[in-house]
C-alpha positions as CSV (number, residue, x, y, z in Angstrom):
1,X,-5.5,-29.0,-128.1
2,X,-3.2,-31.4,-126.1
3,X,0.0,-32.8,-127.5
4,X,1.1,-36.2,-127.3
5,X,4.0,-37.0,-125.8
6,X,7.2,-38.2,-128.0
7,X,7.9,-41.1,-125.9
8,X,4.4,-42.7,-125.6
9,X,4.2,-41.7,-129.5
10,X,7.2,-43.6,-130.4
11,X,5.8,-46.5,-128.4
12,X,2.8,-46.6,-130.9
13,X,5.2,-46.8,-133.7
14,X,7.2,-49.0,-132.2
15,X,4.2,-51.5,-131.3
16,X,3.2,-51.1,-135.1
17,X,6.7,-51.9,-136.6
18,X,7.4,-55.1,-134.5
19,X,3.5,-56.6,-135.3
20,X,4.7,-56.3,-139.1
21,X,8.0,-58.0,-138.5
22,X,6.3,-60.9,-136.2
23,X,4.6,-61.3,-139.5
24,X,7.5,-62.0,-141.1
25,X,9.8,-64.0,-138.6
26,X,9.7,-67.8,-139.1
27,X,8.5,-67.4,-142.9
28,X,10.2,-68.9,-145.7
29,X,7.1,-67.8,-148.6
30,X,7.9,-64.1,-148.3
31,X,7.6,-63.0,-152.0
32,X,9.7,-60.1,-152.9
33,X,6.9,-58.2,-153.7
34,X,6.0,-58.5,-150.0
35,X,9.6,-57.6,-148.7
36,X,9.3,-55.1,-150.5
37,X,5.7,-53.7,-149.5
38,X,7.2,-54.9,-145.7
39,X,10.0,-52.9,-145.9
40,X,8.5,-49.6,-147.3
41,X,5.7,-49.5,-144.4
42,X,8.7,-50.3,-141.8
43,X,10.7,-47.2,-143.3
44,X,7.7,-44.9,-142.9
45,X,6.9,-45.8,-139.6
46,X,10.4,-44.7,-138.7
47,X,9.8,-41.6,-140.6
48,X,6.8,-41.6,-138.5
49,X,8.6,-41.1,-135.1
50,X,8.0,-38.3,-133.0
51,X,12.0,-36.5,-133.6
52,X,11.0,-36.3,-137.5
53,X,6.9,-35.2,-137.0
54,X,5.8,-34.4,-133.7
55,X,6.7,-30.8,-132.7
56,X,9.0,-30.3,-129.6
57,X,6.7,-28.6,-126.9
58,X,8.5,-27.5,-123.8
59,X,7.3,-28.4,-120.7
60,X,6.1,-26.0,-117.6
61,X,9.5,-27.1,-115.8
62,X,11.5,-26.0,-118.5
63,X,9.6,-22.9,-119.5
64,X,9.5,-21.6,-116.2
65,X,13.9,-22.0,-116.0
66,X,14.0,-20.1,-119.0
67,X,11.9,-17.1,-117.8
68,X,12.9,-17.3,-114.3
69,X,9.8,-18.0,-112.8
70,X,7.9,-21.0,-110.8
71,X,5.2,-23.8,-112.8
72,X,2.7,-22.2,-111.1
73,X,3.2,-19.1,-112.3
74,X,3.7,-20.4,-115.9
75,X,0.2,-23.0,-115.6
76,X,-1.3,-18.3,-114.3
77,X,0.1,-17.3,-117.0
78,X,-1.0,-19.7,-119.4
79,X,-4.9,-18.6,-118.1
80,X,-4.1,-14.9,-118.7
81,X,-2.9,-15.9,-122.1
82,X,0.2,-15.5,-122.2
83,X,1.8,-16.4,-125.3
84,X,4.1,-19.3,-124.4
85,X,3.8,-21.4,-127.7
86,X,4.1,-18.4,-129.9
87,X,8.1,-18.0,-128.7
88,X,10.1,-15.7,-126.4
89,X,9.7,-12.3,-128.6
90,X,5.7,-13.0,-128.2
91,X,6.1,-13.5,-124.2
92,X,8.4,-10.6,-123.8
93,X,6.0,-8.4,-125.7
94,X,3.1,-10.1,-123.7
95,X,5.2,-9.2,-120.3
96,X,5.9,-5.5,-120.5
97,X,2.4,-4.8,-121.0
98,X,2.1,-6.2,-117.7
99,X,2.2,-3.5,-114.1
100,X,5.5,-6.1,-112.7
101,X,7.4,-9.1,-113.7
102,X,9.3,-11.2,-111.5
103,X,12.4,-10.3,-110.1
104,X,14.4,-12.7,-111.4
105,X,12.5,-12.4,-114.8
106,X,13.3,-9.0,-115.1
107,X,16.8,-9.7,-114.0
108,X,17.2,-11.9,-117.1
109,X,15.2,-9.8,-120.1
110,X,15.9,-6.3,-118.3
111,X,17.2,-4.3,-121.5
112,X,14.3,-6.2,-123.8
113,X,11.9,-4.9,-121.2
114,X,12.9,-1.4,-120.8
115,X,12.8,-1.3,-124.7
116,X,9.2,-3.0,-125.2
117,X,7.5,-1.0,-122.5
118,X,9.3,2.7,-124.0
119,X,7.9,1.3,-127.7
120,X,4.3,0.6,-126.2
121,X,4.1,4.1,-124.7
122,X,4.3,5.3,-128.2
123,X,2.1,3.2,-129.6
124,X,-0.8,4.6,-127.2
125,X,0.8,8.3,-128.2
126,X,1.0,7.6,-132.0
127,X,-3.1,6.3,-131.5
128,X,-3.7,9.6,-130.2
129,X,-1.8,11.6,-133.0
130,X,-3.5,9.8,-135.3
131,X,-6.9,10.8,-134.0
132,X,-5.9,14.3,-133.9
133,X,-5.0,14.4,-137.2
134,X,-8.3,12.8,-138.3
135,X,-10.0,15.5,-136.3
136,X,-8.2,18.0,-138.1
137,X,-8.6,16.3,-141.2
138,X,-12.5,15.9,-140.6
139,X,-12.8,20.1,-140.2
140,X,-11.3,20.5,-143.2
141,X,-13.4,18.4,-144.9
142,X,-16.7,19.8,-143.7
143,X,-15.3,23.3,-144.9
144,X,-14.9,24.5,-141.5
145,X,-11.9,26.0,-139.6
146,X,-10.2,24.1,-136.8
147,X,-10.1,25.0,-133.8
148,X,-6.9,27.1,-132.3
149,X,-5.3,24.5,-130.0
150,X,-5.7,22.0,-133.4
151,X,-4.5,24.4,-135.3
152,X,-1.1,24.7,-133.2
153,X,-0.3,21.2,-133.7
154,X,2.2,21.1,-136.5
155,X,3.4,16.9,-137.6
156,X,6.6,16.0,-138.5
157,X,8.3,12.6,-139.1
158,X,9.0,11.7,-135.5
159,X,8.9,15.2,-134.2
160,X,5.3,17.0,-132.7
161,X,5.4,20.9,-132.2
162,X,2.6,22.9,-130.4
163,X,2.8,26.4,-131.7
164,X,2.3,29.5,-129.2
């Protein structure tokens, strides 16, 4: 979906707000009732503008200075889906699932990187405990005995222990 942009969006309202009061100019006949419709369309086109409705959507320029990299590399990005409109905790998330970041980006989010890319080797560890215990889970079920090396695998919160 493309966004409009804030100034050619206030430009609209503008436009709309100085056709109702051309209307007005030069009149003597206004009714109240008519100032009064006048002025409550004029105060919700103000509401209208684009710093009270239209979300603030960064542009490649700036989003590239933030994560130290070039335009380009933010439109490459954008194909590869990286998650630029979701916010910075989405992006770093996004990156150190990555093989390499840019220098300069890892420069900048080195200690949130190192900690992302330690959490997601556990999560592919965890996937794999999980399966193990399923297994285990699944012999027990069908009323037979594990095998040894399953059986040696003991859980514990946060703790794994293969015992000889």
């Amino acid at each position: 979906m493309r966004q409009a942009q804030r100034r050619t969006w206030d430009a609209a309202i503008d436009t709309v707000q100085w056709n109702i009061f051309s209307m007005v100019v030069g009149r003597d006949d206004v009714s109240n009732e008519e100032d009064r419709i006048l002025t409550a369309i004029f105060r919700r086109c103000e509401e209208l503008k684009a710093k009270n409705c239209l979300p603030i959507v960064p542009t490649n320029a700036e989003i590239a200075v933030k994560y130290g990299i070039s335009p380009r590399t933010v439109r490459n990005w954008q194909r590869e889906g990286c998650p630029f409109a979701e916010g910075q905790s989405h992006v770093l998330n996004w990156l150190s699932r990555r093989r390499y970041a840019p220098a300069e980006t890892l420069e900048k989010f080195d200690k949130q990187l190192r900690k992302r890319k330690r959490k997601a080797s556990w999560v592919g560890f965890n996937a794999l405990l999980n399966d193990v215990r399923q297994l285990k889970g699944r012999y027990l079920e069908a009323g037979l005995t594990p095998p040894d090396w399953l059986k040696s695998l003991r859980f514990r919160p946060g703790k794994v222990q293969c015992i000889q």
